[in-house]
C-alpha positions in Angstrom: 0.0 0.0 0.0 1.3 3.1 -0.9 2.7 6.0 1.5 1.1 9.3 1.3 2.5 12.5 3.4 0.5 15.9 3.3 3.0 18.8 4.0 2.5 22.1 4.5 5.8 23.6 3.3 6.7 27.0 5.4 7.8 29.8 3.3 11.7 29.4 2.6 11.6 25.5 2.6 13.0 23.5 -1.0 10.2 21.0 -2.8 13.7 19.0 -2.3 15.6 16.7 0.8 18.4 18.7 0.1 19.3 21.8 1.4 20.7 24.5 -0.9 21.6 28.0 -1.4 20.5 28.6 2.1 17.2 27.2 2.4 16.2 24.1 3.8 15.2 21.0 2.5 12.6 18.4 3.5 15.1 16.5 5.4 15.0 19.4 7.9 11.1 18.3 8.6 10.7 15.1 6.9 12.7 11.6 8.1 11.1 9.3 5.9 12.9 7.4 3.8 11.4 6.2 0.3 8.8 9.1 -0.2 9.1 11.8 -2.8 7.3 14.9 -3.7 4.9 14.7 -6.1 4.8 18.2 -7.5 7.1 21.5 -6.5 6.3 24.7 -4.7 8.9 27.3 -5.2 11.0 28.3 -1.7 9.1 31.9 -1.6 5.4 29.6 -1.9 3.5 28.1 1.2 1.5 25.0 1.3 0.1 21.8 0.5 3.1 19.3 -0.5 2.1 15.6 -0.9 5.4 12.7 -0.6 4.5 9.2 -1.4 6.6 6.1 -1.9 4.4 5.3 -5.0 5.5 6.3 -8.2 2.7 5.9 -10.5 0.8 8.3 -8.1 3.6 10.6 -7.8 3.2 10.9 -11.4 -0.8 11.4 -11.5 -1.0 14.0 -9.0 2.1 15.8 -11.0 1.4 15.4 -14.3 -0.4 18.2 -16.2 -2.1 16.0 -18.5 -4.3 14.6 -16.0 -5.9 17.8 -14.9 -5.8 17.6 -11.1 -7.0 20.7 -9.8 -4.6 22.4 -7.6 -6.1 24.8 -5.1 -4.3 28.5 -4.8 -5.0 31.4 -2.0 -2.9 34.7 -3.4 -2.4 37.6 -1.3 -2.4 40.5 -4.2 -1.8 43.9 -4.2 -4.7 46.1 -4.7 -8.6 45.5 -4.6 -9.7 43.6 -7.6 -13.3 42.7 -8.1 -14.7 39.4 -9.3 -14.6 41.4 -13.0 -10.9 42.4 -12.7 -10.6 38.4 -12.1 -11.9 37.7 -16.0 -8.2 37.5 -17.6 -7.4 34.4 -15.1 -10.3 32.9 -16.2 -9.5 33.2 -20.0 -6.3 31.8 -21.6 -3.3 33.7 -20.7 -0.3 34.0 -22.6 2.9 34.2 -20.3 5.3 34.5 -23.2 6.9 30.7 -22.7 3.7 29.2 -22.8 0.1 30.2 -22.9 -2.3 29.7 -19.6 -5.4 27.2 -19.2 -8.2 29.2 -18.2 -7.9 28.9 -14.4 -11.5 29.1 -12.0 -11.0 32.7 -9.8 -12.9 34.4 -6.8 -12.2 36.9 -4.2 -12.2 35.6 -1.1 -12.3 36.6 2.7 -8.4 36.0 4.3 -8.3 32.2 4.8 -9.6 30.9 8.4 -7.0 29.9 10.7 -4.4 31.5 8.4 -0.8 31.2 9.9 1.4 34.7 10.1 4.5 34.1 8.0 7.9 34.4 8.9 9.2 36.7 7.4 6.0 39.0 7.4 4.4 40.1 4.0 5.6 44.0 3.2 2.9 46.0 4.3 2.4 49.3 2.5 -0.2 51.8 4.0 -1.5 53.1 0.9 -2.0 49.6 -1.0 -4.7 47.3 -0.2 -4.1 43.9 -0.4 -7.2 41.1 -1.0 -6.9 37.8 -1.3 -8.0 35.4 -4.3 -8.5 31.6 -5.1 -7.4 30.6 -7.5 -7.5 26.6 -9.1 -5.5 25.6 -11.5 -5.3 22.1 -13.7 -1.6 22.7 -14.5 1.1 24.2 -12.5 3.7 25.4 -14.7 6.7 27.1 -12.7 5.3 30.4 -10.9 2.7 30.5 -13.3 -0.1 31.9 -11.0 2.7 34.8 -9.5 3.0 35.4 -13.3 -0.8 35.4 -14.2 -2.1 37.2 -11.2 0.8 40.4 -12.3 -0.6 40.0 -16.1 -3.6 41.1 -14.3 -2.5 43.8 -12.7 -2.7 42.4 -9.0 1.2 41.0 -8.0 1.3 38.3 -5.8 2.4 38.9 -2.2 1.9 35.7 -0.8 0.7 32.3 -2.0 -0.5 29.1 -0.6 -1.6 25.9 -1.9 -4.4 24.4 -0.1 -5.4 22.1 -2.0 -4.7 19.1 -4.7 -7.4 17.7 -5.8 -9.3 16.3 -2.7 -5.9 16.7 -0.8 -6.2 19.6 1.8 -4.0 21.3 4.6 -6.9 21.7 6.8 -5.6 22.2 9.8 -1.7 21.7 9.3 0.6 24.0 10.5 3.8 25.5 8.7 6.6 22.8 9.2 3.5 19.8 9.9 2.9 16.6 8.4 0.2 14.0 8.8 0.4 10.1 7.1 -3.0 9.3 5.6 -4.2 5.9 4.3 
């Protein structure tokens, strides 16, 4: 039966074992043996990591061309409305590759949201709002790079979910084995 870690990767921490350039690795939080990530999160991303010890599924939950959504909260700058969302929800062109339309709300500031370390910059004139965002491709900072096509930079971003995968209740750092 295959091994299946959810992870909620703190902000800093490599989608790798190894650490590099400064920033840790999963070795720092992880002392499995035999389990892999099955996706990436960049170090300056938050969130939902799943390790498994199956490689088939490693490559399922990965793999673009099996459409899995993966569940984003972005932190932007400003105070878009469900109608400055529209561009996310059309195909993008990023230059090196051209965005699936993605599904996009505003949303309230997650519940039971953890501060980071270190903080977001806050700017007194600037709003900031938050936005989900799902995705059934993850190409590499492709929603920071759709969300500034917009006009709304990312600030901060979390994965929550992946597929029916969720953190729900995990903290920063936190792992739980399910079956």
């Amino acid at each position: 039966m295959a091994r299946i870690l959810l992870f909620n990767k703190p902000y800093g921490v490599l989608s790798q074992f190894t650490a590099e350039d400064g920033h840790a690795g999963l070795k720092d939080y992880i002392d499995l043996p035999g389990v892999y990530a099955a996706g990436r999160l960049d170090a300056d991303s938050e969130g939902l990591l799943i390790l498994t010890d199956d490689g088939a599924l490693q490559h399922r939950l990965a793999d673009p061309r099996h459409k899995l959504p993966k569940t984003y909260w972005a932190q932007v700058e400003g105070a878009p409305v469900d109608t400055d969302l529209a561009p996310l929800r059309r195909p993008m062109p990023l230059g090196d590759f051209v965005a699936r339309p993605a599904r996009a709300r505003v949303i309230a500031e997650p519940a039971g949201l953890w501060p980071r370390d270190p903080p977001v910059r806050y700017r007194k004139a600037i709003p900031t709002t938050w936005i989900e965002i799902v995705l059934t491709e993850g190409k590499n900072r492709q929603v920071r790079r759709m969300t500034a096509k917009a006009g709304f930079p990312t600030l901060r971003l979390i994965r929550a979910a992946i597929g029916d995968y969720r953190l729900d209740g995990l903290a920063p750092g936190q792992w739980r084995g399910i079956v």
